[in-house]
N, C-alpha and C positions, 0 to 999 in steps of 0.2 A: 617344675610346673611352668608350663608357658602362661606366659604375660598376657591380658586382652590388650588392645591394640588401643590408644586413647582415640575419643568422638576427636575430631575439629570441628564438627557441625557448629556453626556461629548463632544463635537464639535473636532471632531479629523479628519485626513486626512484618506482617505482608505487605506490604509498602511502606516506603517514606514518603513523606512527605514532600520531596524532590519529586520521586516520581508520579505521585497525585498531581500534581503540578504537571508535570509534563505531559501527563495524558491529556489534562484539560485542555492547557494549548494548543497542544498537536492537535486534538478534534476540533477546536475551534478553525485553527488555521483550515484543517483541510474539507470543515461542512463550512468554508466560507466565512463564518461569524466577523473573521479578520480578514482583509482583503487584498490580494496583492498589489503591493506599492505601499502600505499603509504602516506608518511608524508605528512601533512597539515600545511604549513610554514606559521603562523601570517604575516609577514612581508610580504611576496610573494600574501599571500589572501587579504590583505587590499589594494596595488596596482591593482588585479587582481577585485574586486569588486568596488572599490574606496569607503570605507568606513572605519572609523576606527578602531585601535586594539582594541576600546574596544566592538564596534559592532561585530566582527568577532569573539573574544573572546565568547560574547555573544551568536551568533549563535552558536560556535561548543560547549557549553555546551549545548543547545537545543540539537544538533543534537545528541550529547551521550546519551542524556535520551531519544533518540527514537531509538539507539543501532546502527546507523550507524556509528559511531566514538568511538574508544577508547584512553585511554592516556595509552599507554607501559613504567613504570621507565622515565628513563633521553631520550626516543627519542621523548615525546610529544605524541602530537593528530597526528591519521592516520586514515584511513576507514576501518572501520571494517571487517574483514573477518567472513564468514560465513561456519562454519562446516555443513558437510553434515547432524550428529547428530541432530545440533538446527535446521535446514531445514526442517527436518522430523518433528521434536515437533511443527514449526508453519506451516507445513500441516495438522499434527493432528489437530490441536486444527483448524483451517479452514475445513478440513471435516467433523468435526463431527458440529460444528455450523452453515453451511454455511446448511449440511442435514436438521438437523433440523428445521433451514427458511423456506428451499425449502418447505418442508412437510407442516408448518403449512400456507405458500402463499397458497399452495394447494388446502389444508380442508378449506380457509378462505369464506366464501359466496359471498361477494363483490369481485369484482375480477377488478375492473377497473384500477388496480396499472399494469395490465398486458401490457397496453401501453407503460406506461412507460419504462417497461423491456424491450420493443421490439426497444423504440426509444434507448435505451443505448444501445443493441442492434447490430444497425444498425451503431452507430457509432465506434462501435468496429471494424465492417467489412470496415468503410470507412477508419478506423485509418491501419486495417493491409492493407488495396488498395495502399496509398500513397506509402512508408510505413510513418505514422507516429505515433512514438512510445510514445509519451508524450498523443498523444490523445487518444492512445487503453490501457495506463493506468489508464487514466480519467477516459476513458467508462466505463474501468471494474470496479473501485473501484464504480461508482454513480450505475450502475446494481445491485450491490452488498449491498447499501445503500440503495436503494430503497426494493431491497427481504427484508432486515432488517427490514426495516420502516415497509413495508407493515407485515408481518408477528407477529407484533406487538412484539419484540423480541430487547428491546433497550437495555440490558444488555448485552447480546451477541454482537449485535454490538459493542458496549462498548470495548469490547475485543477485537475486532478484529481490531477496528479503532483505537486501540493503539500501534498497530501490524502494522499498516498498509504501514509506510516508509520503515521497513523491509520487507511486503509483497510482495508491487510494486520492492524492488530489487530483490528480486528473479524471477517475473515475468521479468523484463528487460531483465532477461537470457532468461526465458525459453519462451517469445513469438518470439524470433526471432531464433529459431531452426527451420530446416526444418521441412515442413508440417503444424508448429502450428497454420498460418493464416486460415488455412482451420478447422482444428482439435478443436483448443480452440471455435471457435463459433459456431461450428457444435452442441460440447458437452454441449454448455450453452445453444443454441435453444433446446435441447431433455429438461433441466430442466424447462423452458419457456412452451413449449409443454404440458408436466405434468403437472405443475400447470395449465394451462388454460384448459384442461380435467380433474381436481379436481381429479385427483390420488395423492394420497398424497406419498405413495409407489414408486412409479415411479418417484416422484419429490426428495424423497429424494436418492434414488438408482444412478439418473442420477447425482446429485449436488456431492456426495460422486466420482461417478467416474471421474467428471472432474477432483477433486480436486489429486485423485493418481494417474491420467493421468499429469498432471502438476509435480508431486510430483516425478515420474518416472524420468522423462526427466532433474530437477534436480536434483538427484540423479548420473544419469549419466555424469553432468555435473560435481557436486564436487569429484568423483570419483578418481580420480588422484592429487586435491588437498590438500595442508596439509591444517593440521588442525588448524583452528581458534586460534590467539593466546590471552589469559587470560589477561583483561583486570585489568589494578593498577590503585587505585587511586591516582591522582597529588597531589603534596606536597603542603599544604597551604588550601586543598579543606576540 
């Protein structure tokens, strides 16, 4: 008689407590709530969360290895500020991947992922209607997961979705500029368009100009601020 094969399935709750924590942060950091430059007091976050220094702890070395937080010398963990310079390098590096999705969604024969694009979508337009800006960053990054998916391009995702806590801060800036509720989905429906008329040309022209359409308007935004300060590593690390 063959043997069944034992579960290892581990029985855990749907989050920890770590990670509830870390989410809070992360959204705080990236709708602003915490501001770049501004110390991140252990003592102050374990009351403000109700979790311990050592979860909090925990959380802000996550959050430094996805480049929202730095440790400056003797002042500790703060939020990382963002030079216009590194703004630009993770534009680049999103239009030139984000194009080449678009294009290959395009050329792909199947095209039934195109629903999908349209249900993300549409929640992007209901996120900028409230406004609510947690939900038009959802929308965008699952829009953007699904062109990946679909375009059979997991590598590239790969990158970008490592990029991605710094992505959405940037975007927190720039979707609530004037015009951009109208602007940023106009410019994702022309990509949407293209791919489901299989020009791949057009898919990738259009996904390119969102991207230094977004890239502009940041731009203008770091414009006048200084410049990112050089993260050190804490003593003991």
């Amino acid at each position: 008689m063959v043997q069944s094969k034992r579960s290892l399935l581990v029985d855990r709750p749907a989050k920890t407590l770590r990670e509830l924590a870390l989410e809070k942060m992360r959204e705080a950091i990236i709708d602003l709530s915490f501001k770049p430059g501004e110390r991140l007091v252990e003592r102050d976050l374990c009351v403000e969360l109700g979790v311990s220094r050592t979860v909090v702890r925990e959380v802000l070395r996550h959050l430094e290895s996805e480049g929202l937080v730095v440790t400056l010398g003797n002042r500790g963990p703060i939020v990382a500020r963002t030079s216009a310079a590194e703004a630009a390098q993770i534009y680049e590096i999103r239009g030139a991947l984000e194009a080449i999705a678009a294009r290959a969604c395009a050329e792909a024969s199947d095209k039934t992922f195109v629903a999908d694009l349209e249900t993300a979508l549409a929640a992007i337009h209901s996120g900028y209607e409230t406004p609510d800006w947690p939900k038009v960053l959802a929308a965008t990054t699952e829009f953007y997961r699904i062109l990946f998916e679909a375009a059979g391009k997991e590598i590239a995702w790969g990158i970008v979705n490592s990029i991605t806590a710094r992505i959405n801060h940037l975007r927190s800036m720039t979707i609530k500029t004037p015009g951009r509720d109208a602007a940023g989905p106009t410019e994702m429906t022309r990509i949407v368009e293209a791919i489901r008329a299989g020009d791949g040309e057009a898919a990738h022209a259009a996904a390119l100009a969102h991207v230094r359409s977004a890239a502009a308007i940041a731009g203008a935004l770091f414009a006048d601020q200084p410049e990112a300060e050089t993260a050190k590593p804490a003593k003991g690390r």
